[in-house]
Jmol script that loads the backbone (N, CA, C; Angstrom):
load data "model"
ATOM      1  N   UNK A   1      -4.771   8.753 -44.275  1.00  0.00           N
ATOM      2  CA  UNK A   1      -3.449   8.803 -43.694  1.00  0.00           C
ATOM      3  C   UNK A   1      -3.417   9.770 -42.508  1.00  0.00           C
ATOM      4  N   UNK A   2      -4.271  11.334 -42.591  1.00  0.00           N
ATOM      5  CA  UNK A   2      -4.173  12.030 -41.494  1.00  0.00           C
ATOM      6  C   UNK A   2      -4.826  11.065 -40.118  1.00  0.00           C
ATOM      7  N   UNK A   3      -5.799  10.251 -40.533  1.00  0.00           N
ATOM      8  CA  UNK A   3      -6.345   9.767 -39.509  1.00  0.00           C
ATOM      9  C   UNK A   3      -5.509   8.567 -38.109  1.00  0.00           C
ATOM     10  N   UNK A   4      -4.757   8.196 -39.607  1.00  0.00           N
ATOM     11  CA  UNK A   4      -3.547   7.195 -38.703  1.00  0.00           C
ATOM     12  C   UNK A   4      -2.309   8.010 -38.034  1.00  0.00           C
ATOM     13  N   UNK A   5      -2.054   9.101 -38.362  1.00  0.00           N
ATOM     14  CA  UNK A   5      -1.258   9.957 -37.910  1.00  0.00           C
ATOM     15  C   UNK A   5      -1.846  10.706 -36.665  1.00  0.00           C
ATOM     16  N   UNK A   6      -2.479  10.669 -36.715  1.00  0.00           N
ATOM     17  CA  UNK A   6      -3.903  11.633 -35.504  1.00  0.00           C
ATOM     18  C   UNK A   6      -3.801  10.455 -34.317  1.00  0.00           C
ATOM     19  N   UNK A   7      -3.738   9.267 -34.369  1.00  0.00           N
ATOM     20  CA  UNK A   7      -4.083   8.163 -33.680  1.00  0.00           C
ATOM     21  C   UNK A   7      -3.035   7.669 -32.882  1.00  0.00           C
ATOM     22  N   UNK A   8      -1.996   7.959 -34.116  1.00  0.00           N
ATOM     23  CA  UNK A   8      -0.781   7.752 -33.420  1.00  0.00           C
ATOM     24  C   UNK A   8       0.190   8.653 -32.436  1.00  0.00           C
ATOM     25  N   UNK A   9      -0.353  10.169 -32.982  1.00  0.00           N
ATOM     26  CA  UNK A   9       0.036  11.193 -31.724  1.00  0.00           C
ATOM     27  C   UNK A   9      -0.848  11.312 -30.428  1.00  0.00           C
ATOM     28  N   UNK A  10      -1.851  10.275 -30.715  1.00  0.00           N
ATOM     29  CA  UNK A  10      -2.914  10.507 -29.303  1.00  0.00           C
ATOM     30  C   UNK A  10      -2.460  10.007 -28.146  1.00  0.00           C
ATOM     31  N   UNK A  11      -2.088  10.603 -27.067  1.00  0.00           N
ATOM     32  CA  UNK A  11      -1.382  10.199 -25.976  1.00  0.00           C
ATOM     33  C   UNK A  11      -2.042  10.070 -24.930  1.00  0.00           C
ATOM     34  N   UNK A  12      -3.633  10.091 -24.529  1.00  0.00           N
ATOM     35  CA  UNK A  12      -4.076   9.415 -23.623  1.00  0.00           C
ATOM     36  C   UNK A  12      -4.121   8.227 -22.868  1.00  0.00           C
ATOM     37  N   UNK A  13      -4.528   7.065 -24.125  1.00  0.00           N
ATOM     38  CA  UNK A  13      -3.929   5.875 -23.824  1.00  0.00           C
ATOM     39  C   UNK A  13      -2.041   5.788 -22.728  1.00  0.00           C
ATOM     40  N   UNK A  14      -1.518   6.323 -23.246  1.00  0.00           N
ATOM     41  CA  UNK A  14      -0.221   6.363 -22.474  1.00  0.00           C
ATOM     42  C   UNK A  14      -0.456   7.005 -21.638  1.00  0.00           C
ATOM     43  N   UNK A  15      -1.118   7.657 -20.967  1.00  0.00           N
ATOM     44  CA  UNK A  15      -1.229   8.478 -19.769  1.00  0.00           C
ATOM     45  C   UNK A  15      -1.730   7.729 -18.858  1.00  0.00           C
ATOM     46  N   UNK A  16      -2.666   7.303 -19.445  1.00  0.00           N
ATOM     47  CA  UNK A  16      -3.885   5.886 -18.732  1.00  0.00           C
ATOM     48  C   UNK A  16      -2.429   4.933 -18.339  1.00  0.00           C
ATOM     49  N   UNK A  17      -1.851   4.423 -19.211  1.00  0.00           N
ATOM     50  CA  UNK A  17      -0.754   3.222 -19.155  1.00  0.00           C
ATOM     51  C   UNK A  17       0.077   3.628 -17.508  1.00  0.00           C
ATOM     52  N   UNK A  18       0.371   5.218 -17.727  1.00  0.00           N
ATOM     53  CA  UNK A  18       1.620   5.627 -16.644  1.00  0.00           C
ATOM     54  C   UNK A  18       0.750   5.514 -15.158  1.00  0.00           C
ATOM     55  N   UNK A  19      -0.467   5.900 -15.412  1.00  0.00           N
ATOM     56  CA  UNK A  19      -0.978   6.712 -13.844  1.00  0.00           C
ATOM     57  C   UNK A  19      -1.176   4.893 -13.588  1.00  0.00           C
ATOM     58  N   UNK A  20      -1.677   3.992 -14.018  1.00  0.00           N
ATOM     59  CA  UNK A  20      -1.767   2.506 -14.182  1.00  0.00           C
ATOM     60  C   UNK A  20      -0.861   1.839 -13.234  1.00  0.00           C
ATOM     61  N   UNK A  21       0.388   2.529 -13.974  1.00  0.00           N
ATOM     62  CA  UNK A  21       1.882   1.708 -13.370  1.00  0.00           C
ATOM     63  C   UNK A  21       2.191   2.704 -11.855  1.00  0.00           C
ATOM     64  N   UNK A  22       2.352   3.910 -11.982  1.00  0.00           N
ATOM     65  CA  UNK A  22       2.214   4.718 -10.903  1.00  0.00           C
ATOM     66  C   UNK A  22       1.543   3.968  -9.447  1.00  0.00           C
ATOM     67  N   UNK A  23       0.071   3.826  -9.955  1.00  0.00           N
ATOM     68  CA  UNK A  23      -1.005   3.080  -9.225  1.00  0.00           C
ATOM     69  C   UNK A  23      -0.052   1.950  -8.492  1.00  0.00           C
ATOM     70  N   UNK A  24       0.032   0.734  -9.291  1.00  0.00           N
ATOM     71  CA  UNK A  24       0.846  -0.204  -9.157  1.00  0.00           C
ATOM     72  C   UNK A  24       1.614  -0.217  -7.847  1.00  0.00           C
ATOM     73  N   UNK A  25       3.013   0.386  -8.398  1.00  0.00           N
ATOM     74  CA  UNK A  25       3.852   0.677  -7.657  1.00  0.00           C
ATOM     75  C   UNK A  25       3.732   1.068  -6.371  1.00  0.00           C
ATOM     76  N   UNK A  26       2.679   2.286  -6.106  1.00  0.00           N
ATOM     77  CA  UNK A  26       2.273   2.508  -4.627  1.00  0.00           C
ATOM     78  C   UNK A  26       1.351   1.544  -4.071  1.00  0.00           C
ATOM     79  N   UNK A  27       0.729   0.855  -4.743  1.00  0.00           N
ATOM     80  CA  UNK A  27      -0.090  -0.474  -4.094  1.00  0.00           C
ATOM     81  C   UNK A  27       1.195  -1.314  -3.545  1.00  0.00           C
ATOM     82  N   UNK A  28       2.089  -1.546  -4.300  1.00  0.00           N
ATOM     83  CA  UNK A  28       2.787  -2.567  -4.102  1.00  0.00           C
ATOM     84  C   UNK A  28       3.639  -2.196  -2.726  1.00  0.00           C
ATOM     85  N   UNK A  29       3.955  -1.162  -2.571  1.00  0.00           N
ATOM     86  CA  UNK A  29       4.960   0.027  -1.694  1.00  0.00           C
ATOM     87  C   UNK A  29       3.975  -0.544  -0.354  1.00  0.00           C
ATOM     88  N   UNK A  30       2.637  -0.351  -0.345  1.00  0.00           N
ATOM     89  CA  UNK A  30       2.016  -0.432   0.578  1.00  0.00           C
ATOM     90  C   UNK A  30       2.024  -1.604   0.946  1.00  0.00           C
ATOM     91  N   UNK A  31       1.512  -2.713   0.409  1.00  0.00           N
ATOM     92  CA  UNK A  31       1.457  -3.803   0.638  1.00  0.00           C
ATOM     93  C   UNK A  31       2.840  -4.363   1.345  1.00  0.00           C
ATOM     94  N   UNK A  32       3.749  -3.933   0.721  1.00  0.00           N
ATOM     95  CA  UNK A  32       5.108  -4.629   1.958  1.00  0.00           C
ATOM     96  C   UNK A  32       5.442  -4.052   2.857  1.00  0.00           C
ATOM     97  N   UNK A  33       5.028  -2.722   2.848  1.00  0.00           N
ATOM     98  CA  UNK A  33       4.619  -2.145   4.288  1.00  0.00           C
ATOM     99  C   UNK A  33       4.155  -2.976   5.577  1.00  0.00           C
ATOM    100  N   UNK A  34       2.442  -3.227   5.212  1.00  0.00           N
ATOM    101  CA  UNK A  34       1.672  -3.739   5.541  1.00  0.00           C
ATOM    102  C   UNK A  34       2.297  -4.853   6.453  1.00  0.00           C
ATOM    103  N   UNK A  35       2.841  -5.920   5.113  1.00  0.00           N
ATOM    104  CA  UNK A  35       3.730  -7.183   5.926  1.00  0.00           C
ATOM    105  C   UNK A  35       4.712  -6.804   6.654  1.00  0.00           C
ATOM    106  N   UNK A  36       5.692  -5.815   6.398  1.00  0.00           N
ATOM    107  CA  UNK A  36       6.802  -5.293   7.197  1.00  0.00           C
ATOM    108  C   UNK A  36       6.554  -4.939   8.378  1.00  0.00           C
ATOM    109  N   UNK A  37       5.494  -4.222   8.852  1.00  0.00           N
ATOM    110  CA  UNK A  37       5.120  -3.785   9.877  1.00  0.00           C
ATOM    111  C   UNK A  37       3.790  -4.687  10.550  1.00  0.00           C
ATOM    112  N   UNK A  38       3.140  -5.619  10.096  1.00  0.00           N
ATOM    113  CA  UNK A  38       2.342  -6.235  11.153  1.00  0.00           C
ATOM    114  C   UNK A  38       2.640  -6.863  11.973  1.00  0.00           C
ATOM    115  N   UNK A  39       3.570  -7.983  11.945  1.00  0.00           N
ATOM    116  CA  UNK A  39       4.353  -8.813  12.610  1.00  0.00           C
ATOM    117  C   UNK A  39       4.633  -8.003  13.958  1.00  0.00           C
ATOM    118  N   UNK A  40       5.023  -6.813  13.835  1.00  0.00           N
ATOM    119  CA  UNK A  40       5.832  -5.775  14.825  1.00  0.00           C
ATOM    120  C   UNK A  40       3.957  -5.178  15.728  1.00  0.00           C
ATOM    121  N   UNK A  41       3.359  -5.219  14.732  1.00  0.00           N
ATOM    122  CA  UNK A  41       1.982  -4.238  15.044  1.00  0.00           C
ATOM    123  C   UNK A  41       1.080  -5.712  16.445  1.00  0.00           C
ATOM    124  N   UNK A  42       1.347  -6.798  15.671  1.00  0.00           N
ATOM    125  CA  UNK A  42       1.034  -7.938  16.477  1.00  0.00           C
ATOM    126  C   UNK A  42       1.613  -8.069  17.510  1.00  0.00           C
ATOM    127  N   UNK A  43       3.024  -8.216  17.784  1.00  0.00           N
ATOM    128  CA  UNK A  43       3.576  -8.449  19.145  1.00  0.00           C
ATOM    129  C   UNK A  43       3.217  -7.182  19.990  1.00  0.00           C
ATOM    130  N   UNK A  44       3.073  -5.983  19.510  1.00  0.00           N
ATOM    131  CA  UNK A  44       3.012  -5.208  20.514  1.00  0.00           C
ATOM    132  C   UNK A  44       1.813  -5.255  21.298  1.00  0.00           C
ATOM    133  N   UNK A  45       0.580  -5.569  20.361  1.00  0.00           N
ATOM    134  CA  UNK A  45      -0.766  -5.720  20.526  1.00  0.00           C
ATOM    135  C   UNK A  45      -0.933  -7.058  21.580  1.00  0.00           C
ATOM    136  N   UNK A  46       0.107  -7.724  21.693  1.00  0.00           N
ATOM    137  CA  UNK A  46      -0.104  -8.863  22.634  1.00  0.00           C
ATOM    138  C   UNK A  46       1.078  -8.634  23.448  1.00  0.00           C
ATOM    139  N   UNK A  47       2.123  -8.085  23.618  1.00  0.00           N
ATOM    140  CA  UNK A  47       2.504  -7.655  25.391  1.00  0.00           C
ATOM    141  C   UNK A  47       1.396  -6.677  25.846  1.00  0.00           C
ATOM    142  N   UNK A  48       0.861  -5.850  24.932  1.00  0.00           N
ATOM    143  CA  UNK A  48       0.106  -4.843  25.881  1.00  0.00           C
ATOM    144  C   UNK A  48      -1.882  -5.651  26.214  1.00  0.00           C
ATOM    145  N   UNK A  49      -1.708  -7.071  25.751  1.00  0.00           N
ATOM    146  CA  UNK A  49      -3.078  -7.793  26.102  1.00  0.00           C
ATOM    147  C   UNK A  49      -2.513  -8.433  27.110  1.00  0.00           C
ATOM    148  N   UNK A  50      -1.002  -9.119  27.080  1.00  0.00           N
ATOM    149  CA  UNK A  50      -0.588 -10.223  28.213  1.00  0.00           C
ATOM    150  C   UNK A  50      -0.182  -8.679  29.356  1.00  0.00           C
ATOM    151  N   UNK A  51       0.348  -7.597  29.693  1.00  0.00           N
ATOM    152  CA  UNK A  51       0.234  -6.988  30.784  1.00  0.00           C
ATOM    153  C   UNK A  51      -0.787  -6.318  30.813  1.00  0.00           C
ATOM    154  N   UNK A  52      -1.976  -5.925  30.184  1.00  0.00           N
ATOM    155  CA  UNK A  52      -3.528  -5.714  30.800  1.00  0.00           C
ATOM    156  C   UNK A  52      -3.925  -6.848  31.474  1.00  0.00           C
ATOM    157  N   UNK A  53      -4.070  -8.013  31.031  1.00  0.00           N
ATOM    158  CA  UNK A  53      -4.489  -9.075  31.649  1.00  0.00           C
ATOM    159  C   UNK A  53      -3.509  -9.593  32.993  1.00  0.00           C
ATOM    160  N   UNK A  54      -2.163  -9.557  33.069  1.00  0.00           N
ATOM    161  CA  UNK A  54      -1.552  -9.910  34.513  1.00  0.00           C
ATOM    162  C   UNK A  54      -1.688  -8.508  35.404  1.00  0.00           C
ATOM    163  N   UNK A  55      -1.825  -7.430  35.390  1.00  0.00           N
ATOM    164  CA  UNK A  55      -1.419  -6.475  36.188  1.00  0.00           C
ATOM    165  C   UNK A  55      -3.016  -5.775  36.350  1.00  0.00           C
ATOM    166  N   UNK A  56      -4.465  -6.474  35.581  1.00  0.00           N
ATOM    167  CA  UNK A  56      -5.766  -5.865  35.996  1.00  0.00           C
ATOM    168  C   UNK A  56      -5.917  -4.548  35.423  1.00  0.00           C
ATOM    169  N   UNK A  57      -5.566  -4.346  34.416  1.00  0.00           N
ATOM    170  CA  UNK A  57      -5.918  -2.898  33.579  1.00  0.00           C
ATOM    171  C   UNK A  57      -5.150  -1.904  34.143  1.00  0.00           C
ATOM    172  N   UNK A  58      -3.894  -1.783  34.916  1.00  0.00           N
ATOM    173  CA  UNK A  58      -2.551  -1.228  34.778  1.00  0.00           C
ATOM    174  C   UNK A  58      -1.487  -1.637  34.097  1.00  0.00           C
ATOM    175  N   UNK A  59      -0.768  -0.589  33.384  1.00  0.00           N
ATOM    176  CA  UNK A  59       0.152  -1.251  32.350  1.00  0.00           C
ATOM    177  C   UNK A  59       1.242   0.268  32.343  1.00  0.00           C
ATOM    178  N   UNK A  60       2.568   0.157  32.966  1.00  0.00           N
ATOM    179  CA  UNK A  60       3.408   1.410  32.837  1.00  0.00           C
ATOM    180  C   UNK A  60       4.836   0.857  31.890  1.00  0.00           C
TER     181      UNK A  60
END
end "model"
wireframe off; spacefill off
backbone 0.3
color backbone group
């Protein structure tokens, strides 16, 4: 009986579970980042390729 009682106050497993979900959550945080901001990261990356390319490697 002490042994099932011992097993059942062992709280690693749940620690493992939290830092898990923790993990998660900031993956996930990032990831719609990612999409939120490429779209924006792309257009800029192509006005500043379409005025390098019309103006010959000046761009103000």
């Amino acid at each position: 009986m002490s042994k099932l009682m011992s097993y059942l106050a062992d709280e690693n497993g749940a620690s493992a579970a939290e830092y898990a979900l923790i993990l998660a959550i900031v993956g996930v945080g990032i990831a719609v980042a990612a999409i939120a901001l490429g779209g924006s990261i792309s257009d800029a990356m192509t006005r500043a390729k379409e005025c390098i390319d019309t103006n010959g490697g000046t761009c103000s």
